[in-house]
C-alpha positions in Angstrom: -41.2 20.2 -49.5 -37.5 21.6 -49.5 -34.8 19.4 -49.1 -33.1 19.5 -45.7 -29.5 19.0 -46.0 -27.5 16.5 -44.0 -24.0 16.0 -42.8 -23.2 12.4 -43.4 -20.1 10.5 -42.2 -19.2 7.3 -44.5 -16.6 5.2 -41.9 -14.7 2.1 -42.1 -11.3 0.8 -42.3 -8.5 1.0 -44.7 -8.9 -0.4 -47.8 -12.7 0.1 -47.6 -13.1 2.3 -50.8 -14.2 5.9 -48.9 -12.2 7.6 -51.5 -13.6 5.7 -54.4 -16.9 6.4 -52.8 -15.9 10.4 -52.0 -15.2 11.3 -55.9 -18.1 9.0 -57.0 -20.0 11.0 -54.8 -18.5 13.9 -55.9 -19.5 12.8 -59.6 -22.8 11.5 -59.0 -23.7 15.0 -57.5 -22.2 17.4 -59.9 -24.1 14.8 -63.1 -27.3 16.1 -61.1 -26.2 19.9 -62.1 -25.0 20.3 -58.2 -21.6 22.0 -57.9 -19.3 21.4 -55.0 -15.9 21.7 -53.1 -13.8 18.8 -52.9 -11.7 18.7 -49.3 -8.4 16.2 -48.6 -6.1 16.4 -46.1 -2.4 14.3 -45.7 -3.5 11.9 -48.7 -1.5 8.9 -49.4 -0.3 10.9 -52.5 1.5 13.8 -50.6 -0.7 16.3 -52.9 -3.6 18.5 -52.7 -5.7 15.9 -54.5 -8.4 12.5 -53.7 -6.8 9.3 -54.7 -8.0 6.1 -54.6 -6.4 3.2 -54.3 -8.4 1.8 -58.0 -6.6 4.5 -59.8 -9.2 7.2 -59.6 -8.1 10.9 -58.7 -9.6 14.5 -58.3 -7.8 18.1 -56.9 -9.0 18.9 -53.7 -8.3 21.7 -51.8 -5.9 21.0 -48.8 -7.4 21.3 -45.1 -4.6 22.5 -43.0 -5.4 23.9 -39.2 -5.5 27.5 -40.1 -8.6 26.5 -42.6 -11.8 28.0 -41.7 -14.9 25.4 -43.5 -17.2 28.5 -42.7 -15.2 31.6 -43.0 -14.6 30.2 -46.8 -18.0 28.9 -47.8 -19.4 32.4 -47.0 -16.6 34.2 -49.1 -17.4 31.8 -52.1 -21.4 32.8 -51.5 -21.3 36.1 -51.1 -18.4 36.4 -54.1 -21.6 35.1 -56.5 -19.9 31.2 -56.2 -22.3 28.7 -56.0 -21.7 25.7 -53.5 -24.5 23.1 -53.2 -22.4 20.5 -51.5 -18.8 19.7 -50.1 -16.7 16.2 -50.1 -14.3 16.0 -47.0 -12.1 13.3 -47.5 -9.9 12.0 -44.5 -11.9 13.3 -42.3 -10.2 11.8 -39.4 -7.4 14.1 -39.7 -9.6 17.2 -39.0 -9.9 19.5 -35.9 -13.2 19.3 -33.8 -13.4 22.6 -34.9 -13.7 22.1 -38.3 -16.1 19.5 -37.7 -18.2 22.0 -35.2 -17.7 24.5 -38.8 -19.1 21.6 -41.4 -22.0 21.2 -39.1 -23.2 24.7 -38.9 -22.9 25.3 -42.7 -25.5 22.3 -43.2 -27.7 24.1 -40.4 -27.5 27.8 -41.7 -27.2 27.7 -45.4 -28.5 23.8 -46.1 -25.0 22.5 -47.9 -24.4 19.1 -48.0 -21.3 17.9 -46.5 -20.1 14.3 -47.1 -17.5 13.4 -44.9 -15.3 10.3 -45.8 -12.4 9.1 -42.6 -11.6 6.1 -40.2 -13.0 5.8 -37.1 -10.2 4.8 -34.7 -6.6 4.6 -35.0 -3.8 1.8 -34.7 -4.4 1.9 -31.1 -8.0 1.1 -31.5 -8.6 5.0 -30.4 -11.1 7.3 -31.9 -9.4 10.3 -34.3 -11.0 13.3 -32.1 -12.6 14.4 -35.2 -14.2 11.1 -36.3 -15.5 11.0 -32.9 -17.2 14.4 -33.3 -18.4 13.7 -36.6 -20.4 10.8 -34.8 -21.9 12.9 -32.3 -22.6 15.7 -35.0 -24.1 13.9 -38.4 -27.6 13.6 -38.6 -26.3 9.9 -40.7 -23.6 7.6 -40.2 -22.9 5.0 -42.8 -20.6 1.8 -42.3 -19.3 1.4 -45.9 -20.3 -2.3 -47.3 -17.0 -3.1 -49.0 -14.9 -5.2 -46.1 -11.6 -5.6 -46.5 -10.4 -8.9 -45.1 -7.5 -9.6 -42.4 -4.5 -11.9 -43.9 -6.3 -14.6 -42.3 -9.4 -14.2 -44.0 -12.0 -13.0 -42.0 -13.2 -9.5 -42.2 -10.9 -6.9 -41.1 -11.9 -4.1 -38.2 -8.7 -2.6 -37.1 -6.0 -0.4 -37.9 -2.0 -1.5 -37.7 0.8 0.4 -38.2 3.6 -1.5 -39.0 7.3 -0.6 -39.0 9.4 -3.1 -41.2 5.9 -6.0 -40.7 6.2 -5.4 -37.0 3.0 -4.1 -35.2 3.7 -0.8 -33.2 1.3 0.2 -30.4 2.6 3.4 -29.4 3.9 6.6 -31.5 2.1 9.8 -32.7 -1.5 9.3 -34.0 -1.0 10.8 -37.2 1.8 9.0 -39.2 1.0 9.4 -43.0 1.9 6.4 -44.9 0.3 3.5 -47.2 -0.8 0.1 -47.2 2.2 -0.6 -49.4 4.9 1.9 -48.1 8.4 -0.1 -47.5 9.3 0.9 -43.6 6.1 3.0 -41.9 2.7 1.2 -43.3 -0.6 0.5 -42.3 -2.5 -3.0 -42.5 -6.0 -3.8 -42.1 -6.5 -6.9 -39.2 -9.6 -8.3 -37.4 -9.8 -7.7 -34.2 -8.5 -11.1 -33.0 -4.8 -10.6 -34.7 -4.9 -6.8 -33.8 -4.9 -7.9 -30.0 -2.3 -10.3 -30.7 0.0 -8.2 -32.8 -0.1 -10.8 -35.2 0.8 -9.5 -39.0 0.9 -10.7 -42.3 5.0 -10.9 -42.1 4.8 -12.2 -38.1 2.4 -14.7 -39.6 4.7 -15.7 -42.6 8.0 -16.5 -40.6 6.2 -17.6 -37.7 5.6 -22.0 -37.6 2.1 -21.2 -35.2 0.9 -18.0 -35.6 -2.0 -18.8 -33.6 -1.5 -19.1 -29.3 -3.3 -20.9 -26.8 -5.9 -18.5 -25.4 -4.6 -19.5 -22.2 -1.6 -20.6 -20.3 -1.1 -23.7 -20.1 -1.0 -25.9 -17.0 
């Protein structure tokens, strides 16, 4: 029986590993003789390239909204290019559109596509492609390796931080790091996320934890 080809979303927050996971993906499938495309866009590295916060690192061509995932898979077919598979890192920062194009090249000419992005933003909103890619993928995969909150318990949310202060409002794309000095991004459970509560807030602040409740 042939194969049928799937897109598959791999989701999670920062600091999870999906780029680690994307090239080891990437590796696994061309060690199996496969040959692929590797996709980034806006990576922490400001380049046309995966990295990974380990160390690990692989050119990728850049998405950008002009990009057409169909219009160029057929060009590298019909120019005698083999393509057995594609690796879409940062996914989240796609258009529906080329979420709608991924799809239909794992419908009409059985490609793999591996998409790799967060789910929601530091508002706790979906990206509009990450929410696509969930009603599109025929698998969704909620990547084992948890990062943990500063308090210890596993982290679910997205914060963007200017200068350790928790921001709630801004554009939804803001590229920046888990280390970057003024914009940056850190990884909270949900409980600190609704309280705005930081690393830094936590540090300087005598109780960092409130009374659920006002008191009498």
């Amino acid at each position: 029986m042939t194969p049928v080809a799937e897109l598959t979303f791999f989701t999670g927050p920062m600091d999870c590993g999906k780029s680690t996971l994307a090239l080891q993906v990437a590796y696994t499938e061309t060690s199996a003789g496969r040959q692929g495309r590797l996709f980034t866009m806006l990576d922490r590295s400001g380049e046309s390239k995966i990295t990974s916060r380990i160390g690990l690192t692989a050119p990728a061509i850049e998405v950008g909204p002009e990009l057409d995932f169909w219009s160029y898979v057929v060009a590298e077919l019909t120019g005698g290019h083999r393509i057995d598979f594609l690796v879409c890192d940062e996914a989240q920062f796609y258009t529906g559109e080329h979420i709608d194009q991924l799809a239909r090249i794992v419908d009409e000419l059985q490609i793999d596509v591996f998409c790799f992005g967060i789910l929601t933003d530091f508002r706790t909103q979906l990206f509009p492609a990450s929410q696509r890619l969930v009603e599109l993928c025929d698998r969704m995969e909620l990547l084992q390796v948890r990062p943990r909150c500063w308090c210890g318990e596993p982290a679910t949310h997205n914060a963007r931080t200017v200068d350790g202060v928790m921001v709630t409002e801004g554009s939804q794309v803001v590229v920046g790091d888990t280390d970057s000095a003024e914009v940056a991004y850190q990884v909270l459970c949900r409980r600190h996320h609704r309280r705005r509560v930081t690393a830094q807030v936590a540090a300087v602040t005598l109780s960092p934890e409130p009374l659920p409740f006002e008191p009498a």
